[in-house]
C-alpha positions as CSV (number, residue, x, y, z in Angstrom):
1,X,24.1,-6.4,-1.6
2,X,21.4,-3.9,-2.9
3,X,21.0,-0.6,-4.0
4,X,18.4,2.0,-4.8
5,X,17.3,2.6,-8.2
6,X,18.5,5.9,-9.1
7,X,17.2,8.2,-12.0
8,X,18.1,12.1,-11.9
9,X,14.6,13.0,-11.5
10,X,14.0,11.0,-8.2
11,X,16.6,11.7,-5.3
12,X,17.2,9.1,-3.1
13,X,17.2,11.4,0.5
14,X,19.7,11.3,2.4
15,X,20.5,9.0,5.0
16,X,18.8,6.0,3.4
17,X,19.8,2.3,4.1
18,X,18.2,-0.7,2.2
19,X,18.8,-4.2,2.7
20,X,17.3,-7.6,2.2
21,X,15.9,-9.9,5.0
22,X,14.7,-13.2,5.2
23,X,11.4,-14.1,6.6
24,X,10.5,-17.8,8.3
25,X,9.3,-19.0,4.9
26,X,12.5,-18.0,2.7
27,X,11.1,-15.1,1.2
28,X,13.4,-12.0,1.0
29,X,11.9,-8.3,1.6
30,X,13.8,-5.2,0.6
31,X,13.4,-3.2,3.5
32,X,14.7,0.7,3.5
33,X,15.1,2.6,6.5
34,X,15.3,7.0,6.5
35,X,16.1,7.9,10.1
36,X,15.9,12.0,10.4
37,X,17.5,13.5,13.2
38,X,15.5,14.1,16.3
39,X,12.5,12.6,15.0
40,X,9.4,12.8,16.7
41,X,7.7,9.2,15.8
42,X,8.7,6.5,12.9
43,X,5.9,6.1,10.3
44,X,5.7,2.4,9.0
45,X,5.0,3.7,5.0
46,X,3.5,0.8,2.9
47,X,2.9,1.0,-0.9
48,X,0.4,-0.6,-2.7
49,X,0.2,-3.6,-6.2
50,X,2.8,-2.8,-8.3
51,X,4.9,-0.1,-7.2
52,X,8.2,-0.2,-4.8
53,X,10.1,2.0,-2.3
54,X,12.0,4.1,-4.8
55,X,8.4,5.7,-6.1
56,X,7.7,7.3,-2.9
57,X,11.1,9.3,-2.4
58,X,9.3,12.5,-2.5
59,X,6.4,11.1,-0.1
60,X,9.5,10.1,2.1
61,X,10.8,13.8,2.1
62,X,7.4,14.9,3.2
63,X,7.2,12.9,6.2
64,X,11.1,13.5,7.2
65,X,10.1,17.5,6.6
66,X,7.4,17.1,9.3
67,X,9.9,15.4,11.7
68,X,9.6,11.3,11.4
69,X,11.6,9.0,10.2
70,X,10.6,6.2,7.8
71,X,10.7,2.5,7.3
72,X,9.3,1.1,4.2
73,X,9.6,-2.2,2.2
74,X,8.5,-3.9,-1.5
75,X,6.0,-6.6,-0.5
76,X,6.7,-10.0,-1.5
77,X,5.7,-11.0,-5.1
78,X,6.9,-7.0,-6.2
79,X,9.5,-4.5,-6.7
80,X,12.6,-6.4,-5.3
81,X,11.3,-8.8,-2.9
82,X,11.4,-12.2,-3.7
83,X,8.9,-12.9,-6.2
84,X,5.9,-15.8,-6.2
85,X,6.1,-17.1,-9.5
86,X,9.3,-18.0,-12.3
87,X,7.5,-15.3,-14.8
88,X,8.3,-12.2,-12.6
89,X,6.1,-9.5,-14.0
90,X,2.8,-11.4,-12.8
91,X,1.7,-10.3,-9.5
92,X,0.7,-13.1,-7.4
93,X,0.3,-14.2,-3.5
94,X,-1.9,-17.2,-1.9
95,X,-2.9,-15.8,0.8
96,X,-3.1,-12.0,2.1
97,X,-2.5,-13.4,5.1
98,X,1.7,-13.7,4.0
99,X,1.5,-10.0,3.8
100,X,-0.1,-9.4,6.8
101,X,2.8,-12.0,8.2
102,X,5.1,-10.0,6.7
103,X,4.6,-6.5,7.5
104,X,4.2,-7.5,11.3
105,X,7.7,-9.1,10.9
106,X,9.3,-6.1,9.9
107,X,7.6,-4.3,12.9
108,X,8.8,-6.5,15.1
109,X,12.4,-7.1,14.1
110,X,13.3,-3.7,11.9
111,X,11.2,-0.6,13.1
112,X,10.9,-1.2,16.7
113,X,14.5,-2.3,17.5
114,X,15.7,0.7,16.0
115,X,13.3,3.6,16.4
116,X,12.3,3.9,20.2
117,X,9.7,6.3,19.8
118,X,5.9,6.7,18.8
119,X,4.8,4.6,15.2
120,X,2.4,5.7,12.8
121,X,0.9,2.7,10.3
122,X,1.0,4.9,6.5
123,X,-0.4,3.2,3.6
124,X,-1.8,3.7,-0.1
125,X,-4.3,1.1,-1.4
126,X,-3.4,-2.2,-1.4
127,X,-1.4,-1.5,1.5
128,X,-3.8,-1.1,3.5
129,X,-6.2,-4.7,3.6
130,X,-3.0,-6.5,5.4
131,X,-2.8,-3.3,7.6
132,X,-6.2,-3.5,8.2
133,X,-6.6,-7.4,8.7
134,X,-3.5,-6.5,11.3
135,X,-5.4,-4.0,12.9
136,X,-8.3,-6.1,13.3
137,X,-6.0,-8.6,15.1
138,X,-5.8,-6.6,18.2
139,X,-2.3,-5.5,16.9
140,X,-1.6,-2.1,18.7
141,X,2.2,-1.7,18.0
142,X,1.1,2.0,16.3
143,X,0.1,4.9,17.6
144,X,-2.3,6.0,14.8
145,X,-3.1,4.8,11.2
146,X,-3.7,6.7,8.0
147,X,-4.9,4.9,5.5
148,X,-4.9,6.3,1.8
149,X,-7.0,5.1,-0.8
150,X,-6.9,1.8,0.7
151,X,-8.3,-1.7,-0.9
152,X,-11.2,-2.5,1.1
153,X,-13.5,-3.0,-1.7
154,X,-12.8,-2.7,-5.1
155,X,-15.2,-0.2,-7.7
156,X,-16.8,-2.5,-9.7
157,X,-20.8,-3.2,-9.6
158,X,-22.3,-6.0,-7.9
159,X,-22.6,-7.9,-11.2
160,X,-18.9,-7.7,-11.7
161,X,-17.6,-8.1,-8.4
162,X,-19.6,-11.6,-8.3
163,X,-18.0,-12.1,-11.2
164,X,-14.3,-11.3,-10.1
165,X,-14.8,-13.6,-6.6
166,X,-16.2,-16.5,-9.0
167,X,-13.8,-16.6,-11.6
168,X,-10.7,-16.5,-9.4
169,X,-12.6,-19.4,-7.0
170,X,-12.9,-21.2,-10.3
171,X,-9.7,-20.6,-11.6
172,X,-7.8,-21.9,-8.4
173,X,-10.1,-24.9,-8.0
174,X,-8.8,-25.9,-11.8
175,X,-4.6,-25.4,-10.8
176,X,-4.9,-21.7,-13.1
177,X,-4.0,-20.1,-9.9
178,X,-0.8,-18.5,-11.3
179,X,-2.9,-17.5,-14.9
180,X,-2.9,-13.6,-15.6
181,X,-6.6,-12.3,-14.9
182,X,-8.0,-11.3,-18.5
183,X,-8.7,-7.4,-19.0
184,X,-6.7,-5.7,-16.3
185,X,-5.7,-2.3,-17.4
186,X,-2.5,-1.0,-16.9
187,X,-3.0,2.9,-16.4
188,X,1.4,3.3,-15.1
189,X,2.4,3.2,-18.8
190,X,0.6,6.0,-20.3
191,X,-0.1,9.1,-19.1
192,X,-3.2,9.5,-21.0
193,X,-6.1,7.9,-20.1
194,X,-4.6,7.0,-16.6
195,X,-6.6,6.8,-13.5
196,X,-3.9,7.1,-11.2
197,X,-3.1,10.2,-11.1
198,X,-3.7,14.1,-13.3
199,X,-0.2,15.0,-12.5
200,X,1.8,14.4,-15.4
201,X,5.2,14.8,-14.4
202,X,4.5,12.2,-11.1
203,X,3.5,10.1,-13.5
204,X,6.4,9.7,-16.0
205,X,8.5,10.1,-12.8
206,X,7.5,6.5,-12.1
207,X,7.3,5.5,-16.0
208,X,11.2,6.8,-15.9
209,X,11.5,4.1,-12.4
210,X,10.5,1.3,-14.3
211,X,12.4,1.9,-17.4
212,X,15.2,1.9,-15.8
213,X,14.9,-1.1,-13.5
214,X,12.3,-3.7,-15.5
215,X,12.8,-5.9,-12.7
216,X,11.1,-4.4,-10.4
217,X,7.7,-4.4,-12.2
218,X,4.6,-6.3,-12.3
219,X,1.7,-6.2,-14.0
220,X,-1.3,-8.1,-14.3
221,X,-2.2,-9.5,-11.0
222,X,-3.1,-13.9,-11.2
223,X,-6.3,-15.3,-10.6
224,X,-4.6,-16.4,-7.2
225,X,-3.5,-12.7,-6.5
226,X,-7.7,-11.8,-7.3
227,X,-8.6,-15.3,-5.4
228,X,-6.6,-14.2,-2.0
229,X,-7.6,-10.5,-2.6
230,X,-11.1,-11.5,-2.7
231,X,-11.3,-13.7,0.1
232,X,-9.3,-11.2,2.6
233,X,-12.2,-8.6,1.2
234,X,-14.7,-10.5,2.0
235,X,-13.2,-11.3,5.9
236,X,-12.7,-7.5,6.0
237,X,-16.8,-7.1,6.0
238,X,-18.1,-9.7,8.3
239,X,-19.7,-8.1,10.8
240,X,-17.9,-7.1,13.8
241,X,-14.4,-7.8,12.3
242,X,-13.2,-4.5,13.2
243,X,-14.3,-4.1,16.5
244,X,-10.8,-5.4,18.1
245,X,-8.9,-2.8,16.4
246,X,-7.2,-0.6,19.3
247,X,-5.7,2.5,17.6
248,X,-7.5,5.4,15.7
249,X,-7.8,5.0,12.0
250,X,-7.8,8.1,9.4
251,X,-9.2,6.9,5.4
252,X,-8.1,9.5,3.1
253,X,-10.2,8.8,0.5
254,X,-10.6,9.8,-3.2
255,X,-13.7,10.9,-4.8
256,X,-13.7,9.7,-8.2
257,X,-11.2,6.6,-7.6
258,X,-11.8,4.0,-10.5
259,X,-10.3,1.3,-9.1
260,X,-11.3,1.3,-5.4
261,X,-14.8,2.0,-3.6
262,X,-14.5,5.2,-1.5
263,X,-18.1,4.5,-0.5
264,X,-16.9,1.7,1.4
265,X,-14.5,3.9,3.4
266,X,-17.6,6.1,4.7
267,X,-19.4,3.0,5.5
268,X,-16.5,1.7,7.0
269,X,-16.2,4.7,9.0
270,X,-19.8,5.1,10.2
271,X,-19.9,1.8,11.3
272,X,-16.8,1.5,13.8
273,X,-16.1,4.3,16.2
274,X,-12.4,3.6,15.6
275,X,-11.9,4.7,12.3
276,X,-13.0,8.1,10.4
277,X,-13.3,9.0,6.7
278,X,-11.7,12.3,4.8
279,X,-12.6,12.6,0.9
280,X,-10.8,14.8,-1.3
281,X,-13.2,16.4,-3.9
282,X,-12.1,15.7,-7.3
283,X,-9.1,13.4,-6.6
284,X,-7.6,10.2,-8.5
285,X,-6.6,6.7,-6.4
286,X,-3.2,8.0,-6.1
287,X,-3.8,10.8,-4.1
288,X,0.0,11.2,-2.9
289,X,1.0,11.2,-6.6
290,X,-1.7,13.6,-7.7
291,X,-1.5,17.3,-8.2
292,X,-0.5,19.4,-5.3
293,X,-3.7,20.8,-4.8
294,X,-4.8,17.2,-3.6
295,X,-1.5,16.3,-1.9
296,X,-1.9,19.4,0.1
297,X,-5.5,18.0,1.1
298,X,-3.8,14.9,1.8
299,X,-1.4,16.3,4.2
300,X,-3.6,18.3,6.3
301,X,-5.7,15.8,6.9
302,X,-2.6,14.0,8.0
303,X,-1.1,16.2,9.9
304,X,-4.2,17.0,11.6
305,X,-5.1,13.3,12.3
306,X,-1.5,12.5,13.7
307,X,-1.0,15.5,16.2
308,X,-4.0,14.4,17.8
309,X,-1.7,11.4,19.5
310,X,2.0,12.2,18.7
């Protein structure tokens, strides 16, 4: 039996069902299920490293407002999923390839037996490499996917993103796979300083989430969490990789996102006629938790994008 984490700041909207299931391999994903009342289409809503389903309640509201209803999960490794390692708060994973495994498993036996309608793939940075290596499968089981902020390149200079793909290679080749990688920044604990977001009170909303359920935090990701992220990177940018996806792609990106490289979205975008790039002037990575004047950005590009095809 599970339950939603509950703090008075963060209503869980109404209607919502979680529950755990199993995939092939043991794991167990916490899946949660919002089902509004002649909905037009089901958006597929996929968080990115460290966060879980209870941080995008108002992100869920949003999307039921505009008429969908919502499946969304914790991946493996976070939240309340079934995590890699014995010392939970490390954030870890072998391969990106068990996410992408995992998200088309919940497609398959969650959103599709129960919503028969149009789906829309939603995602916010790391999110969206599994969605994208999916994509780039041929999958077509969407109508349409928006892609926020997502990890296809991380913003580091060349020097240091050398630096980030030999370390981790290193570090698995010596059994440190499950090691913490040295430096990472946390910017969810303190508002000042962050580059996740300039909206304060979004913020401490999710500081308040993971005071009061510990257990559903990581941290620092391993050097086999860098290690897989790397390699599925790397995959992402042969040339040609993308061709096979089938279904129009919308980037939102953020222009002044410290952690990943919104240049790569436009090149992304220029160099695959399925997929198209939006930048928000002046935004943080976490464009869905930033200030309204960016979520409102966000959600005319969206709703723009999506009426297109639903």
């Amino acid at each position: 039996m599970t339950d939603f984490i509950r703090i008075p700041s963060n209503p869980v909207p109404a209607g919502g069902e979680i529950f755990m299931m199993e995939t092939a391999d043991g794991a167990k994903l916490r899946v949660a299920v919002f089902p509004t009342e002649n909905a037009r289409a089901c958006v597929m809503l996929l968080n990115g490293r460290s966060e879980f389903i209870e941080k995008y309640f108002e992100v869920i509201e949003d999307l039921r407002r505009r008429g969908f209803s919502v499946v969304t999960m914790d991946w493996r490794g976070q939240g309340l999923s079934s995590r890699m390692l014995p010392v939970s708060e490390k954030g870890h994973i072998n391969d990106f390839g068990a996410y992408k495994a995992d998200l088309r498993n919940v497609v398959e036996t969650v959103v599709k037996p129960r919503f028969d309608m149009p789906l829309v793939l939603m995602t916010h940075s790391m999110g969206g490499l599994p969605s994208l290596m999916l994509l780039a499968d041929g999958y077509d089981a969407f109508s349409c996917a928006v892609l926020c902020a997502p990890m296809t390149r991380f913003k580091l200079d060349p020097a240091k993103r050398a630096l980030a793909r030999i370390s981790s290679n290193i570090a698995v080749k010596l059994g440190w796979s499950r090691g913490s990688v040295l430096g990472v920044e946390e910017y969810s604990l303190e508002f000042e300083g962050n580059k996740l977001t300039s909206d304060q009170r979004r913020h401490e909303r999710f500081r308040e989430l993971q005071t009061a359920a510990p257990n559903a935090c990581i941290f620092a990701p391993t050097y086999g969490w860098l290690h897989a992220a790397t390699h599925a990177i790397d995959d992402l940018h042969q040339p040609g990789r993308l061709d096979s996806v089938k279904i129009p792609v919308l980037i939102i990106s953020a222009e002044v996102d410290a952690l990943v490289d919104p240049a790569d979205h436009i090149a992304l975008a220029q160099a695959y006629d399925r997929i198209d790039c939006v930048t928000i002037k002046s935004a943080l990575h976490e464009i869905l938790m930033e200030r309204d004047e960016f979520r409102d950005q966000y959600w005319k590009a969206f709703d723009g994008y999506v009426e297109k095809v639903i």
